[in-house]
N, C-alpha and C positions, 0 to 999 in steps of 0.2 A: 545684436539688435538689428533689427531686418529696414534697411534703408530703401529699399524700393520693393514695391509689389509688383512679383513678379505675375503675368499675364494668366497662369494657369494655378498661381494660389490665392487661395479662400483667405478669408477671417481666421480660421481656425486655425490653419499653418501658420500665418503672420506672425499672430497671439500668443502661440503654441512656441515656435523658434525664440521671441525676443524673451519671453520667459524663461525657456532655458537657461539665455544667455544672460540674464538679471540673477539668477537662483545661484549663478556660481560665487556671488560676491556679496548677496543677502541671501540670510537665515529664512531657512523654508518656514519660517512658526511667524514673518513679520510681512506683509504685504508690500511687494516692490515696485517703488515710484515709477509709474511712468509704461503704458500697454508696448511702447515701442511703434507707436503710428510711424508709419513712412514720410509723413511730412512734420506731424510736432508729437516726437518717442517719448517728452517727459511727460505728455496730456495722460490723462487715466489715471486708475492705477487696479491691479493685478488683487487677487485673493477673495474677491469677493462681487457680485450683482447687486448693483440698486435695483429694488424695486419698487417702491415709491419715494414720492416727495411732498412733504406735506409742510408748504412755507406759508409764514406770516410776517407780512412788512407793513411797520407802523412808521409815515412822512411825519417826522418833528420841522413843522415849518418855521418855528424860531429858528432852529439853529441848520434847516434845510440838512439834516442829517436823517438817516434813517434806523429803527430800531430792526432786528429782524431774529425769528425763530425759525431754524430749518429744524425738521425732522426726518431725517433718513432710515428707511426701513431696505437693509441690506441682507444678502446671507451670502456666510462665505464659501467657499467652495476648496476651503482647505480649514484646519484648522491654522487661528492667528492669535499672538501675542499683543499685535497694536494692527492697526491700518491707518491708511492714508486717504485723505478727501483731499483732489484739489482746493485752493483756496489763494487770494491775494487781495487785499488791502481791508482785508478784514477784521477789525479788532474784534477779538473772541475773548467774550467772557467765563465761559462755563463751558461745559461738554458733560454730556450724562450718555450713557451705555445702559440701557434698557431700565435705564430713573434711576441709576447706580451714579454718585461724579465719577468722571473717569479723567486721566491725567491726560495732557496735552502739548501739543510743539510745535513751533511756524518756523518752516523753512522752503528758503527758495520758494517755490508756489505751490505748497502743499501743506495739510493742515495732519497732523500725526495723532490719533488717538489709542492711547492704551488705555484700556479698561480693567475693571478690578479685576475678571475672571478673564480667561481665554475665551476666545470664542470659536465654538465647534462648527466643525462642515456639515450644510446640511442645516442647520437653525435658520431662523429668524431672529433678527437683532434690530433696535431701532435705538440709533446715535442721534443725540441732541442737544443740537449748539446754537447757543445763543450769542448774539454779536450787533456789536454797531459799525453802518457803514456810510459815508457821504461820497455821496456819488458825483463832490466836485474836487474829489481825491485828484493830485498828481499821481499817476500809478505808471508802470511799462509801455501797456495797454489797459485798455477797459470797457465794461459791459452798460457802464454806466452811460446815460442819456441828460445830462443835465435840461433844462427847459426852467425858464420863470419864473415856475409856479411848480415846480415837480422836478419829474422826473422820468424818461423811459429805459427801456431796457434795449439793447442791441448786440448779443452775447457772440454772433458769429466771426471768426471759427473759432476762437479759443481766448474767450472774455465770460460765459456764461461764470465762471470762480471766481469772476470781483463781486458778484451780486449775490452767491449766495453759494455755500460750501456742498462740491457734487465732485462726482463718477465725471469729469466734464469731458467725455468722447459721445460722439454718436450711434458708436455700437452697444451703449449700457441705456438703451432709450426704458421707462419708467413712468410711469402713472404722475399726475401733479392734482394736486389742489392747493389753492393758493387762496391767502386771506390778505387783503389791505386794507389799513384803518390809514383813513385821513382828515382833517379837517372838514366840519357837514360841508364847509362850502365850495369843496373841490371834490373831484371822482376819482376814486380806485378802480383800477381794473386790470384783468391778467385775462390769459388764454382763458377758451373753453365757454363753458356754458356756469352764467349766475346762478347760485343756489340760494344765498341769502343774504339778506343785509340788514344788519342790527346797526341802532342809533344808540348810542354807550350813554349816553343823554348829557356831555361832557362837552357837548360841541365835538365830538367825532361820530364817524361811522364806520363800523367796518364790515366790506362786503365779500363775499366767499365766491370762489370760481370752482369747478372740476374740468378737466381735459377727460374724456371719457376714455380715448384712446392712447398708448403709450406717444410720449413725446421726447426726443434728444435734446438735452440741457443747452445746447443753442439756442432752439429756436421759440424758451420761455420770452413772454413777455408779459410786463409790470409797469404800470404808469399809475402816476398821480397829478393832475391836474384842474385846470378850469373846463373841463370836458362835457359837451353834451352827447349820449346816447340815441342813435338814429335807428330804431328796429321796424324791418318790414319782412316780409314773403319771399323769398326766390323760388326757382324752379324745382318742381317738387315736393314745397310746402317747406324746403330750408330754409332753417331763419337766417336772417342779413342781419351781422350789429356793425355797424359804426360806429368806431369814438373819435368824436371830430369837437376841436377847439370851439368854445362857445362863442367867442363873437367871429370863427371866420365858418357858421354851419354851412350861412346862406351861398355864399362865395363858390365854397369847395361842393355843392348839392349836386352841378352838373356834373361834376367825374365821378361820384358815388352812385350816381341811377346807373353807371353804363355795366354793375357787377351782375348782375342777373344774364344780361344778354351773353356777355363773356363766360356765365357760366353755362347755358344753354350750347355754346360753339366747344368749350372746352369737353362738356360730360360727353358728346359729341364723337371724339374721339379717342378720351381714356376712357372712358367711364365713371359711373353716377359718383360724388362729391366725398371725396373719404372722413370726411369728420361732420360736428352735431351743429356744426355755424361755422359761417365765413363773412369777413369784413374787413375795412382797412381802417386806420386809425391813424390820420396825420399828425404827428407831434407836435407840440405846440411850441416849435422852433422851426426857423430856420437857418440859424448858427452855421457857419459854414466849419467851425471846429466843434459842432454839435455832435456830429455820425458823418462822416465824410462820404456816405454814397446817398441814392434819393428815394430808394425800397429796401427793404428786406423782409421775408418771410416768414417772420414769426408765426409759429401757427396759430389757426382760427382767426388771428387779429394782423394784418401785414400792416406794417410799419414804413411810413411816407413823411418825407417832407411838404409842409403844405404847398408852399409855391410851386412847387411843380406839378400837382392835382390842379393849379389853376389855367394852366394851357387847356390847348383844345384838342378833340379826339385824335384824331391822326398824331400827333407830339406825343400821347402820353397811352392810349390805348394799345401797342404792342410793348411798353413794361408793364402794364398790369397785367396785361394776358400773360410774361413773363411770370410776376411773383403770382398768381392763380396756379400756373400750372408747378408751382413749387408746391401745392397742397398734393399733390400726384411725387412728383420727384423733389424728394427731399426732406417731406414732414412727413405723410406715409410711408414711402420706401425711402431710408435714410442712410446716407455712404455707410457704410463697412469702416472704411476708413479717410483720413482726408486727403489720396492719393485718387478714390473715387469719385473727385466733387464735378467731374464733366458729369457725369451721370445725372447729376442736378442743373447742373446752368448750362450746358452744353444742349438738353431737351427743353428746357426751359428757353433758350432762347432760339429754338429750331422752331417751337409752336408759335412764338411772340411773332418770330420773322414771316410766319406762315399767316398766319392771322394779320400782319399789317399787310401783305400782296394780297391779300384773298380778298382785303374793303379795296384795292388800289390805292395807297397812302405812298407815294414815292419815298426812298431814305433819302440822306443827305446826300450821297453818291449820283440820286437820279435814276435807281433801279426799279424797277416796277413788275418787277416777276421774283418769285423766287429762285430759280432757278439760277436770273441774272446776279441775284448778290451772292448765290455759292459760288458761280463760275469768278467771281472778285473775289472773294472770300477762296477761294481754293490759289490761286494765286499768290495769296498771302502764306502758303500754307508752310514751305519751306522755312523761311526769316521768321514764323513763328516757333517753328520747331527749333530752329539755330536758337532765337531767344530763350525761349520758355521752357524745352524740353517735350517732350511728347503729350500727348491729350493727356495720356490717363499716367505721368508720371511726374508729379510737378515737385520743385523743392516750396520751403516756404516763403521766401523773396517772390514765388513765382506763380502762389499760390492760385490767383485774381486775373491774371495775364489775361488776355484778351485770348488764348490758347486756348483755356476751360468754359469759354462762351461759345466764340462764334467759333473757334478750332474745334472746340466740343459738337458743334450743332453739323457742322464739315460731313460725322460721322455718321449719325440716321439718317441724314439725305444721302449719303453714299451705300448706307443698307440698304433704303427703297428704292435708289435705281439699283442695285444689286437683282432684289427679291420681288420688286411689285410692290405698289401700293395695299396690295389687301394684304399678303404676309404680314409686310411693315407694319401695318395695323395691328394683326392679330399678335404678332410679338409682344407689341409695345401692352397691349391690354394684359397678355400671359404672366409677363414681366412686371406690371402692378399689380396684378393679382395675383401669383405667386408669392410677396414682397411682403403684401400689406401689411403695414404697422409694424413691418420689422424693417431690417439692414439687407445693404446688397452688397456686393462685390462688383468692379469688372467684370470677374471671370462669370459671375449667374448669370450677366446679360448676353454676356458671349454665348454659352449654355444656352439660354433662354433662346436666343434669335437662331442655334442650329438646329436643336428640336422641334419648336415651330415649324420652322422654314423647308427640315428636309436635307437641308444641305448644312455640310462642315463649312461652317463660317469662322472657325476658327484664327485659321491661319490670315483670311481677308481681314477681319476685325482685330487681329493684335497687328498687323502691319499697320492701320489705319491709329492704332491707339498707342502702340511700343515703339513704332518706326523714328528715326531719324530722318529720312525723306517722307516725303507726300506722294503716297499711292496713286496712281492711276484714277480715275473717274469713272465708275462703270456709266457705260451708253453716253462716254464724253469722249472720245477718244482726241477733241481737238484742244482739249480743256490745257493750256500749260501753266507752269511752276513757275513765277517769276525767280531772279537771282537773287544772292543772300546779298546782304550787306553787314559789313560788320561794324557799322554806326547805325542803325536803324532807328529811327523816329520811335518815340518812349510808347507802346500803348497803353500801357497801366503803369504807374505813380502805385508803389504799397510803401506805407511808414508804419511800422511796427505789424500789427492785425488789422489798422485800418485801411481803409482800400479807396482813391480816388479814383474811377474808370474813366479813361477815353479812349474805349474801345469801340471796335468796329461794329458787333452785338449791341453795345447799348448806348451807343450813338453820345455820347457822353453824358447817359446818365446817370451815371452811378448804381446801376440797377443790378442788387444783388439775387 
């Protein structure tokens, strides 16, 4: 089982190795738990591709429990005896293999389905399990979002299996539609774009979403509440949805107009908007043991605590430019694995940081340029590495560190003093557009910036991402390292998967 990605292998060596070393101990005819990620090796599981997801979640508001039908349409790529679905605190009633029952088993966090016939490489198979789940379960961790009146979802990095039985890595990304019936007098809603909505005439309704583009079982999202619907235009003719608490519309209305302009600066420099709508959707909590950061990136729909949509631009305008540019890194181009995740927060918060010096919004520090908070941030660079381990090498204790933000972001400001601002550019577009809609590696973006650029960036970019010490600063040559300390002030707080930030990146917002 392959414990660390090394700098110059792919997906496919990782994948390829840890299988090996799973096949010596399980029977090649049964699918073996667990891809062997470099940071969580039991996530996945081996013998077969999701390729879509066609879920339905009906809110029983009596008993605040949830009924739900997934449908997974997989093929294997071996033949298989039984396979494995992630899965945890799911009461599963049934399982069917292509409308066949098929037999069943819960262990540890994985859902085991043997069906009547084998299933050959190379088919098409669709497993479907129905189950109930209360998403105010005591569990390990969880996906689940409790609120009031509902419910939302918050599955990252490794909770999307409490909410609904998947492939749950981000290298198995899959098509969704998703159906939620609720109560007429509260809203359902999930990623993607509305397709329809049926009144059952029962006093429910249930409404249907499609994701048009494939999406990683993280960054689903599923709410049902007191929600009102806020649709207008953005640049280009993209629709805007907001789903914002009904009685707090008016309140949260100023932080919701600032998404067009942020999209306008953001298309700017990656390029035009990867998916068919964008919007944020404050939860209708703000529980401080509800989701313990204050965004995450669910696609199409980012997911916010309300209170802090209620500060003023400067406070709150470089995390949203933050989770926006998660619609670029991270829900279109999506880790390889979750040793990859600087590739997401680390650009995500190099754009945020850039975008809040470019209006002049001082940080807490007092910095006013960006240059001046890498030259502090490079400083830090050592005692993060001594804490966390290197940018692109984290264990799962360390997952969150303030290392995969702003140690992350350390990295593309050190590429474009490297190569220029216009290189830098051109990579960064080559590199989402190479990507789209699939998985990346480290090693592609390494690839990607020496191609581009002309020059072997190799070696520069695995010192910057593999090193134990902190590189050199190109065109900084005064820039230094402060010393280690081996008690160092906490920057991240992680208890189980969930993540409290008081990091340097997100200034303590929880900004995932």
């Amino acid at each position: 089982m392959i414990t660390l990605l090394r700098p110059r292998a792919g997906l496919a060596l990782t994948l390829a190795l840890s299988a090996a070393v799973l096949s010596a101990s399980v029977p090649s005819a049964t699918a073996a738990d667990g891809l062997g990620d470099p940071v969580f090796p039991s996530l996945g599981n081996t013998g077969y591709r999701a390729l879509a997801y066609d879920l339905a979640f009906e809110y029983r508001a009596d008993t605040r429990t949830v009924d739900a039908t997934a449908v997974i349409t997989a093929r294997p790529n071996r033949t298989l005896a039984s396979l494995s679905l992630d899965a945890l605190g799911l009461n599963v009633r049934a399982v069917r293999v292509d409308g066949r029952p098929a037999g069943f088993t819960t262990h540890d966090e994985k859902l085991t389905v043997t069906p009547a016939k084998r299933l050959h490489r190379g088919t098409t198979t669709r497993l479907t399990v129905e189950y109930t789940a209360d998403p105010r379960a005591r569990l390990p961790h969880t996906g689940w979002v409790p609120t009031p009146d509902g419910f939302a979802v918050a599955g990252q990095p490794a909770s999307a299996h409490t909410v609904f039985p998947c492939n749950d890595h981000p290298s198995d990304k899959a098509r969704f539609t998703i159906a939620v019936t609720a109560p007429d007098q509260l809203l359902g809603v999930a990623n993607g774009e509305s397709t329809q909505t049926e009144r059952l005439g029962d006093g429910r309704t249930t409404r249907r979403y499609v994701s048009r583009e494939p999406m990683a079982t993280e960054l689903v999202q599923v709410s049902v509440g007191d929600y009102t619907v806020r649709e207008r235009t953005g640049p280009h003719g993209l629709p805007l949805r907001d789903v914002v608490p009904t009685a707090r519309a008016a309140e949260l209305a100023p932080a919701l107009d600032l998404t067009a302009d942020q999209l306008i600066w953001a298309e700017r420099r990656l390029g035009p908007f990867p998916f068919e709508a964008y919007g944020l959707m404050p939860a209708n909590t703000d529980a401080p043991a509800a989701f313990a950061f204050t965004g995450l990136e669910t696609q199409t729909l980012t997911l916010y605590k309300p209170d802090f949509l209620r500060q003023g631009e400067p406070a709150i305008g470089p995390h949203m430019m933050h989770e926006l540019v998660h619609s670029w890194f991270g829900d279109s181009v999506s880790p390889a694995t979750w040793a990859d995740l600087w590739l997401n927060e680390g650009h995500a918060d190099f754009y945020g940081l850039d975008y809040r010096y470019e209006r002049g919004w001082p940080d807490d520090w007092g910095h006013t340029t960006l240059v001046d908070r890498m030259r502090h941030l490079y400083g830090l660079g050592d005692q993060w590495r001594h804490d966390a381990g290197p940018v692109a090498a984290p264990t799962a204790d360390h997952l969150f560190d303030s290392q995969r933000y702003t140690g992350g972001a350390l990295v593309p400001f050190a590429l474009r003093e490297k190569v220029g601002a216009d290189t830098f550019d051109r990579i960064e577009r080559t590199f989402l557009r190479e990507h789209r809609y699939d998985t990346a590696t480290t090693h592609d973006y390494v690839r990607t910036a020496s191609e581009v650029s002309g020059q072997d960036l190799d070696g520069f970019l695995t010192d910057w991402l593999y090193g134990s010490r902190t590189p050199p600063m190109p065109g900084h040559p005064d820039w230094t390292v402060g010393p280690v300390s081996s008690t160092p002030p906490a920057a991240t707080r992680q208890v189980g998967t969930e993540v409290t930030k008081e990091s340097e990146g997100s200034e303590g917002s929880g900004t995932l």
